[in-house]
Biopython code that builds the backbone (N, CA, C, O; Angstrom):
import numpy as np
from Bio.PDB.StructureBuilder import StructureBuilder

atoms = [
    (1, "UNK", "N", (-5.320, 250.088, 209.824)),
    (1, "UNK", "CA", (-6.506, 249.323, 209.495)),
    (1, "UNK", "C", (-6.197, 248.453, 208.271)),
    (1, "UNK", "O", (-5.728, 248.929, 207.238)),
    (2, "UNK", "N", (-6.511, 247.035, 208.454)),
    (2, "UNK", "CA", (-6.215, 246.159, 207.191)),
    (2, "UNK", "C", (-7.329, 246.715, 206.385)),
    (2, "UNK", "O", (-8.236, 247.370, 206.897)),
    (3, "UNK", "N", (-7.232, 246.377, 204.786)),
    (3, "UNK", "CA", (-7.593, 246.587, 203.817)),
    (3, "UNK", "C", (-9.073, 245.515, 203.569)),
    (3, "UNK", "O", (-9.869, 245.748, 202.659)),
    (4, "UNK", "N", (-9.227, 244.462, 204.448)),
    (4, "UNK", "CA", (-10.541, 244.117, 204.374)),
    (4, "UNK", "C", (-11.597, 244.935, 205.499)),
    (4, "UNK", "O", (-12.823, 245.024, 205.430)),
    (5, "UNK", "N", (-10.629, 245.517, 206.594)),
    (5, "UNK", "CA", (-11.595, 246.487, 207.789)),
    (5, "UNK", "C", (-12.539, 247.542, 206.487)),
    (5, "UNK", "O", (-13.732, 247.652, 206.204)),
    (6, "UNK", "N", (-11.057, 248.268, 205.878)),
    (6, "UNK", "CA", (-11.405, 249.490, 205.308)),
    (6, "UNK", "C", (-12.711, 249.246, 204.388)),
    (6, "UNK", "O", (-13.786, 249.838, 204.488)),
    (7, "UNK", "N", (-12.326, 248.129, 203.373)),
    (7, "UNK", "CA", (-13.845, 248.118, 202.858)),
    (7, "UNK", "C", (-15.029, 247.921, 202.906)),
    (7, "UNK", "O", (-15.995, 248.175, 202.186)),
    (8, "UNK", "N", (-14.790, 247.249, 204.200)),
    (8, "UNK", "CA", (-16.007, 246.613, 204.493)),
    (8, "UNK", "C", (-16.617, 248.047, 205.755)),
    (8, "UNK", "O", (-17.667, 247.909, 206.383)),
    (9, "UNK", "N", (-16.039, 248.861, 205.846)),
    (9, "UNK", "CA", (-16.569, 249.874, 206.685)),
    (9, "UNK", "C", (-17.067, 250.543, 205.676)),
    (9, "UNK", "O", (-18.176, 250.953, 206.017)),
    (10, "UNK", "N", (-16.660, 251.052, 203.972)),
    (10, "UNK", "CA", (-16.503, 252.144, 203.836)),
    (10, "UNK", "C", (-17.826, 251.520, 202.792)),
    (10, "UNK", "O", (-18.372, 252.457, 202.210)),
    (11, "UNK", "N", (-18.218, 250.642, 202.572)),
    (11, "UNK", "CA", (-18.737, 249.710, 202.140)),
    (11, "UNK", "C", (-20.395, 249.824, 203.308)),
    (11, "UNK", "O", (-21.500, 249.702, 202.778)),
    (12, "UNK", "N", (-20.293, 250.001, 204.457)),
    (12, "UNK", "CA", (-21.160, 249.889, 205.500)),
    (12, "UNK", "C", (-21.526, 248.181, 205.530)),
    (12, "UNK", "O", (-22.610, 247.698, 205.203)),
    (13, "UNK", "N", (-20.541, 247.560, 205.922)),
    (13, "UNK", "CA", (-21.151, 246.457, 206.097)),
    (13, "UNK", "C", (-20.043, 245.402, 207.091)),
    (13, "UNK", "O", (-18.827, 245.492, 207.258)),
    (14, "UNK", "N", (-20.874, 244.578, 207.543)),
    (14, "UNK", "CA", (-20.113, 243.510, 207.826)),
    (14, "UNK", "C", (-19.098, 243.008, 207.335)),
    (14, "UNK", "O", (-19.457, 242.813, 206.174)),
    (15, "UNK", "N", (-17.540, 242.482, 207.458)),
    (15, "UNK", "CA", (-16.866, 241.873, 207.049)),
    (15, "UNK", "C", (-17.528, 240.478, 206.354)),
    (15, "UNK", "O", (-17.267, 240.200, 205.183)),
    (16, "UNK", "N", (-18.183, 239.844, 206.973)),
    (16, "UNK", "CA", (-18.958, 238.575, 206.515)),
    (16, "UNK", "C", (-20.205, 239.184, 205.276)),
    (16, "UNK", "O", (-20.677, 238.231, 204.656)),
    (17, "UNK", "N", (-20.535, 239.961, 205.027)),
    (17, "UNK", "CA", (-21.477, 240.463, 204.016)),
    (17, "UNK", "C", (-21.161, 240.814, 203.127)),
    (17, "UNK", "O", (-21.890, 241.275, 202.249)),
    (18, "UNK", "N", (-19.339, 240.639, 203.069)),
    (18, "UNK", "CA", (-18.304, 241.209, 201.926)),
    (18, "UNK", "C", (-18.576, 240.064, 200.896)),
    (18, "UNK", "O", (-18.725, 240.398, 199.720)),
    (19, "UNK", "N", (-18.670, 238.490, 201.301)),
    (19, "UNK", "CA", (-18.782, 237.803, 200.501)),
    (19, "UNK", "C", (-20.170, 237.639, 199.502)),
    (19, "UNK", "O", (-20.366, 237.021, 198.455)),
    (20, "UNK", "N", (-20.722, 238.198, 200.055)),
    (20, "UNK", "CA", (-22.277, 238.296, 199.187)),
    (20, "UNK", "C", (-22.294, 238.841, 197.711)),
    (20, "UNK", "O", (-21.741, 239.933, 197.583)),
    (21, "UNK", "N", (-22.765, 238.346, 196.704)),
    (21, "UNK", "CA", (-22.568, 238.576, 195.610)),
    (21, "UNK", "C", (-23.134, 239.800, 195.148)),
    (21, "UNK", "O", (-22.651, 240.473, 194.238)),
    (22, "UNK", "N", (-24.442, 240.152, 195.960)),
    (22, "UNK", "CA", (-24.857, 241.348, 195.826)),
    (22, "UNK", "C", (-24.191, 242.310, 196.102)),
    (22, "UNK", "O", (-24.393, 243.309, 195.411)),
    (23, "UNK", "N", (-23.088, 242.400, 197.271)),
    (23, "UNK", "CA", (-22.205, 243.508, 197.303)),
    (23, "UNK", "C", (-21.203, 243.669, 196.588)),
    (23, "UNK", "O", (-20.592, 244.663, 196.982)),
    (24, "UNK", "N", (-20.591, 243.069, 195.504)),
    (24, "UNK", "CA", (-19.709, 243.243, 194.561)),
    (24, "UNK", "C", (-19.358, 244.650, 193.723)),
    (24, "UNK", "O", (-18.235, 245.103, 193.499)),
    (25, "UNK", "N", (-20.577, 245.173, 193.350)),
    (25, "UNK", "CA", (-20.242, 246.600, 192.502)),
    (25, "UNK", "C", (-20.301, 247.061, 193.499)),
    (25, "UNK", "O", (-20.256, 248.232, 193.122)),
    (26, "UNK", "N", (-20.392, 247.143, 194.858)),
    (26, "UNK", "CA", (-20.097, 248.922, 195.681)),
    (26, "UNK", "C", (-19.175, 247.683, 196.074)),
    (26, "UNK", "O", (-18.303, 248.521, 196.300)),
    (27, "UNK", "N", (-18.631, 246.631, 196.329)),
    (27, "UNK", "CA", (-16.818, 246.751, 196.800)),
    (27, "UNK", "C", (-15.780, 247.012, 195.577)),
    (27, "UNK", "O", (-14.732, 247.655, 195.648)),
    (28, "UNK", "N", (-16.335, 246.343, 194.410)),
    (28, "UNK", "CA", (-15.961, 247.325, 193.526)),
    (28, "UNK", "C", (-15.664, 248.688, 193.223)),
    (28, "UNK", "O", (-14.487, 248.950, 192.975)),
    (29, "UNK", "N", (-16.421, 249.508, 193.199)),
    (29, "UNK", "CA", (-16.450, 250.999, 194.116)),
    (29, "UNK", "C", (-15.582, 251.505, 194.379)),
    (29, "UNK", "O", (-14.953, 252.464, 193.932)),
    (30, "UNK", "N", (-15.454, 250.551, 195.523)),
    (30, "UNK", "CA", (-14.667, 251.164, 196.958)),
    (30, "UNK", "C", (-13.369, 251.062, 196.122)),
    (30, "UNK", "O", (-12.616, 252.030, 196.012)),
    (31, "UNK", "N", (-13.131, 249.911, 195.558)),
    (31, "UNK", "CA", (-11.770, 249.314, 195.472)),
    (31, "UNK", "C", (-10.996, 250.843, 194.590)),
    (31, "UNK", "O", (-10.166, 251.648, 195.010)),
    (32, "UNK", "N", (-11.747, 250.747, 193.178)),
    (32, "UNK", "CA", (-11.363, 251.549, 192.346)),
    (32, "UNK", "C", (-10.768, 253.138, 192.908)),
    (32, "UNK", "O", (-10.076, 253.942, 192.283)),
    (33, "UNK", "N", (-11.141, 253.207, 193.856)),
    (33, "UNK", "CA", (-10.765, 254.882, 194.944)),
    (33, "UNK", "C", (-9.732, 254.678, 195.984)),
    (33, "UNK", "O", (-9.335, 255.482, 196.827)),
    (34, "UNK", "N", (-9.305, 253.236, 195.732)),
    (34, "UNK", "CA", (-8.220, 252.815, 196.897)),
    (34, "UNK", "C", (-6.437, 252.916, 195.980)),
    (34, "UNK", "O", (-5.893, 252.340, 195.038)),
    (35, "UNK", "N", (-6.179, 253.717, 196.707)),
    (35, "UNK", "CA", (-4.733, 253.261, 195.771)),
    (35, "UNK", "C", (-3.925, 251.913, 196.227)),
    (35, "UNK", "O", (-3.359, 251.810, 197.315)),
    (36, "UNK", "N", (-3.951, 251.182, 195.504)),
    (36, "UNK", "CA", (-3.426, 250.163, 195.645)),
    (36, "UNK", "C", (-2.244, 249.578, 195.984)),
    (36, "UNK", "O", (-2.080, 248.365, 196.119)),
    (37, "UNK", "N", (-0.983, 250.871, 196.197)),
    (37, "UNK", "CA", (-0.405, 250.448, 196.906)),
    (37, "UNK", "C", (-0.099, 251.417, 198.451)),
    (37, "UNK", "O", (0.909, 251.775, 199.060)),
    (38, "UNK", "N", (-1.579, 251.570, 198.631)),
    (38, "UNK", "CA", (-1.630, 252.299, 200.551)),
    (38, "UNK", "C", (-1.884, 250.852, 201.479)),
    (38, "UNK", "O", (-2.295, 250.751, 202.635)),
    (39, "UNK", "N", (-1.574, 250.047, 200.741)),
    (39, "UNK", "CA", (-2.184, 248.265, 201.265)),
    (39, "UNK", "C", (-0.984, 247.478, 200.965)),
    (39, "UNK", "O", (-0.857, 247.150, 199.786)),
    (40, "UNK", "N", (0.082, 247.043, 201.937)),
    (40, "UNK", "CA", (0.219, 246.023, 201.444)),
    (40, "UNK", "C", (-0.112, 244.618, 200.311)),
    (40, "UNK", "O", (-1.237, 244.270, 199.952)),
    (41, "UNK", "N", (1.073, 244.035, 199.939)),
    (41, "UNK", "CA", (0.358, 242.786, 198.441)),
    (41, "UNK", "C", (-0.415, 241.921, 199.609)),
    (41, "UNK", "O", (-1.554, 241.502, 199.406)),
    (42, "UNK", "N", (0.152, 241.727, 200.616)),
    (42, "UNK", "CA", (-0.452, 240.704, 201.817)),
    (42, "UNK", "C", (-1.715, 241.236, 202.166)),
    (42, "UNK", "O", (-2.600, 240.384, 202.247)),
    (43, "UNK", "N", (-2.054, 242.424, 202.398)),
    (43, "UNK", "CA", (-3.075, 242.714, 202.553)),
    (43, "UNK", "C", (-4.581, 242.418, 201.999)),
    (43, "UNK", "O", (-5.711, 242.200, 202.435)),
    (44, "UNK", "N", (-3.775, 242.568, 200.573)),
    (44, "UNK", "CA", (-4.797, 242.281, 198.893)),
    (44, "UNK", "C", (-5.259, 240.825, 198.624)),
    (44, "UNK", "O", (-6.283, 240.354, 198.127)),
    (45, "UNK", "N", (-3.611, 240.041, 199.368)),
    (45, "UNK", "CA", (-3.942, 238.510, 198.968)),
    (45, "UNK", "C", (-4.829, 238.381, 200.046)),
    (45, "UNK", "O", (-5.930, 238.419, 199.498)),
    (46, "UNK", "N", (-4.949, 238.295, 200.843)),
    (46, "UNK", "CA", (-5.622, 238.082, 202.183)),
    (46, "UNK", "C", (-7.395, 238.305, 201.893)),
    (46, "UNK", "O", (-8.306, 237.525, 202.170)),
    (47, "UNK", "N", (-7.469, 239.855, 201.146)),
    (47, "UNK", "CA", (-8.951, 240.047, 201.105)),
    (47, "UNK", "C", (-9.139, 239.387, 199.419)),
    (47, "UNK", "O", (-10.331, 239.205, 199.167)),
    (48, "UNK", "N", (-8.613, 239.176, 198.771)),
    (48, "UNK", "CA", (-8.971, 237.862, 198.149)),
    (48, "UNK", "C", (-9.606, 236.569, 198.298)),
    (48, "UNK", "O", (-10.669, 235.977, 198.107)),
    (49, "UNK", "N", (-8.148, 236.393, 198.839)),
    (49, "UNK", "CA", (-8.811, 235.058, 199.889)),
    (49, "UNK", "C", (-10.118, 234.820, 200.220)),
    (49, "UNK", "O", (-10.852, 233.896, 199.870)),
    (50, "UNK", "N", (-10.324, 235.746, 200.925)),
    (50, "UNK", "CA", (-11.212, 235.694, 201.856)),
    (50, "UNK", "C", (-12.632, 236.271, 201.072)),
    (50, "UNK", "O", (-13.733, 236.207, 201.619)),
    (51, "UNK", "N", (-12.481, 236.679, 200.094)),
    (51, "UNK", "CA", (-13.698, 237.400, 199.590)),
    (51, "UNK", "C", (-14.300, 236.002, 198.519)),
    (51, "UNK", "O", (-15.460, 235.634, 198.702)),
    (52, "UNK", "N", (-13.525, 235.360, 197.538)),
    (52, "UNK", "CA", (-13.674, 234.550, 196.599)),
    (52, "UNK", "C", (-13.207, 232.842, 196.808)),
    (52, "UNK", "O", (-13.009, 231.981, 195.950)),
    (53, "UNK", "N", (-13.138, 232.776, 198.174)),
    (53, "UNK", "CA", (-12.202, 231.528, 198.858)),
    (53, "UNK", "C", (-11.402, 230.725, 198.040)),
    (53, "UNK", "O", (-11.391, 229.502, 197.902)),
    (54, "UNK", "N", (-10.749, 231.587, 197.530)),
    (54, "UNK", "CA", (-9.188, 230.906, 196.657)),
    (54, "UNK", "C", (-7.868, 231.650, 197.080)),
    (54, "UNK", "O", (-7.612, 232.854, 197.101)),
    (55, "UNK", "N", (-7.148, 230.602, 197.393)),
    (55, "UNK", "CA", (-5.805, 230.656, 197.348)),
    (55, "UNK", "C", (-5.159, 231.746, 196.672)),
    (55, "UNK", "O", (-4.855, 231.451, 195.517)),
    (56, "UNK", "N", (-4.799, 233.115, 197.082)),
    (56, "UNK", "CA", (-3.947, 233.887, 195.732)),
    (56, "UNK", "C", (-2.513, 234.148, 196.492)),
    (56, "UNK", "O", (-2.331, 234.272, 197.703)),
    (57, "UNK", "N", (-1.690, 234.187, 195.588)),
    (57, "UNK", "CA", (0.006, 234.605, 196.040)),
    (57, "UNK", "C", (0.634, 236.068, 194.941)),
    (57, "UNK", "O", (1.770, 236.081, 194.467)),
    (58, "UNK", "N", (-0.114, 236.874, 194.784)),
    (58, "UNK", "CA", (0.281, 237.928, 194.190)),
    (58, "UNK", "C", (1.372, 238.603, 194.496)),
    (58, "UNK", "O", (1.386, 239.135, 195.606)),
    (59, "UNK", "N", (2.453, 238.747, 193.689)),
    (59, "UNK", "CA", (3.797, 240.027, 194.008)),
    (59, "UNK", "C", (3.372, 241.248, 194.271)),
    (59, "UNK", "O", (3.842, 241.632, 195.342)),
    (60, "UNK", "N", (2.639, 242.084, 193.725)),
    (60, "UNK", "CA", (2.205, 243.331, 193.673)),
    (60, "UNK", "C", (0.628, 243.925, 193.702)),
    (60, "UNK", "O", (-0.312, 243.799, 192.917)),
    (61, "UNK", "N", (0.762, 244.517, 194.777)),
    (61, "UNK", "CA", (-0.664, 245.054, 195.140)),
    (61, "UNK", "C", (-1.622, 245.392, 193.857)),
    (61, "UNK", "O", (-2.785, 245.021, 193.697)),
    (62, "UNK", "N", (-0.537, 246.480, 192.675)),
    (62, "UNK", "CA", (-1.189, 246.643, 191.406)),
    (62, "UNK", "C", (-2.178, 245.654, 190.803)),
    (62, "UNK", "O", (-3.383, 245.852, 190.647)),
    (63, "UNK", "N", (-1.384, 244.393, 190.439)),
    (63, "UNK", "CA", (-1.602, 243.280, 190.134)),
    (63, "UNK", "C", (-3.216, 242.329, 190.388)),
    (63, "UNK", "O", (-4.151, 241.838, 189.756)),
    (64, "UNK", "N", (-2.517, 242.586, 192.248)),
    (64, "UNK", "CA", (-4.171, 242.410, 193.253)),
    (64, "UNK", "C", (-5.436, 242.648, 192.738)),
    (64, "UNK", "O", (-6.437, 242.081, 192.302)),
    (65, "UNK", "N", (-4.753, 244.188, 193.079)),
    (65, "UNK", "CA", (-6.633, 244.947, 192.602)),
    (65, "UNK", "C", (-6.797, 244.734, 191.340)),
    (65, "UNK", "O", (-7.438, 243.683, 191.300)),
    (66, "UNK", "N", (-6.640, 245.031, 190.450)),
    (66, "UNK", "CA", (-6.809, 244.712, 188.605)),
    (66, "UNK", "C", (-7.378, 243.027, 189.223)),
    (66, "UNK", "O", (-8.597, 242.977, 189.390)),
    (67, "UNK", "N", (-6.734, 241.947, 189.493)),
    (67, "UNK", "CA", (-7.743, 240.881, 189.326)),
    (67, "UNK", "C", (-8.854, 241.024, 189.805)),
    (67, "UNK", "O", (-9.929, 240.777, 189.258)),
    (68, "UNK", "N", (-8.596, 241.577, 191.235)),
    (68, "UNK", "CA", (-9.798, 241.777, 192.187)),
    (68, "UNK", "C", (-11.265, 242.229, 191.377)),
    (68, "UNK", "O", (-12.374, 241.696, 191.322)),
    (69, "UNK", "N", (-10.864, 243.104, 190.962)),
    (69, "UNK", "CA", (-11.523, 243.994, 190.078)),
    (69, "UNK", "C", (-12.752, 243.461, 189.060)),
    (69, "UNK", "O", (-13.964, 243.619, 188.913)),
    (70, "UNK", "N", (-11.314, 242.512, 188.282)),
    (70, "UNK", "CA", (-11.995, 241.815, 187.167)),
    (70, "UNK", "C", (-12.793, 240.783, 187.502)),
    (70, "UNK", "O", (-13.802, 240.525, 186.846)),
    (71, "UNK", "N", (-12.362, 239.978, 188.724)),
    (71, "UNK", "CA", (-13.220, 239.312, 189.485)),
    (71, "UNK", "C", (-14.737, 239.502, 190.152)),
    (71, "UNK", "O", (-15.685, 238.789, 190.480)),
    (72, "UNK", "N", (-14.477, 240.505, 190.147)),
    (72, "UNK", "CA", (-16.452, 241.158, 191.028)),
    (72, "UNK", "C", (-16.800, 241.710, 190.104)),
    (72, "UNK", "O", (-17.962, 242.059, 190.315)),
    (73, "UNK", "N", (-16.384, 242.111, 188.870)),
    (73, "UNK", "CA", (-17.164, 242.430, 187.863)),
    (73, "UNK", "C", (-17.645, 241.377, 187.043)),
    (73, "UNK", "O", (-18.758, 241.431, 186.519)),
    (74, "UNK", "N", (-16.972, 240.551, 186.923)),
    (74, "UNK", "CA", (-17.310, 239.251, 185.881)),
    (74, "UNK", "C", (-18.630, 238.618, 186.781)),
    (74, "UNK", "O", (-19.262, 237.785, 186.130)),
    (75, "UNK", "N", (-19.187, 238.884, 188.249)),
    (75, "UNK", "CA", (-20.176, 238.179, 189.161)),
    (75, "UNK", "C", (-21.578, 238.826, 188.507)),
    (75, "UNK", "O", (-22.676, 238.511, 188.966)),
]
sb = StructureBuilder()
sb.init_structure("model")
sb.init_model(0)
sb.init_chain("A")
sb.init_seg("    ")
for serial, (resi, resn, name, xyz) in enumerate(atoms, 1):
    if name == "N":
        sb.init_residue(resn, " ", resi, " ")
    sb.init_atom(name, np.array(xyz, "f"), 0.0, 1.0, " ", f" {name:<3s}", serial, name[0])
structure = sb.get_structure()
């Protein structure tokens, strides 16, 4: 299961409801209980992408989540 399935299941929601700003602290949540590297970096860039519609090219999954992170918290 890619790493945007997982959250957005574990999350109870739509993949498309991931982008909603209101869901940020429970994907937040989720994220913080995910070890970050059971996911591919491709995985991480991908639900980036797709969560904040910017371009990311991250080396390391670590890396990922810590922005990710800092990103839905700063919303």
């Amino acid at each position: 299961m890619a790493l945007i399935d997982q959250v957005a299941d574990q999350c109870g929601l739509f993949i498309s409801d991931l982008k909603a700003q209101d869901n940020y602290s429970v994907i937040a949540e989720i994220l913080t209980q995910i070890d970050p590297d059971s996911f591919p970096v491709t995985d991480w860039n991908h639900f980036i992408t797709y969560l904040f519609e910017k371009d990311v090219a991250f080396t390391s999954s670590s890396q990922a989540r810590q922005t990710c992170l800092e990103q839905l918290n700063q919303k």
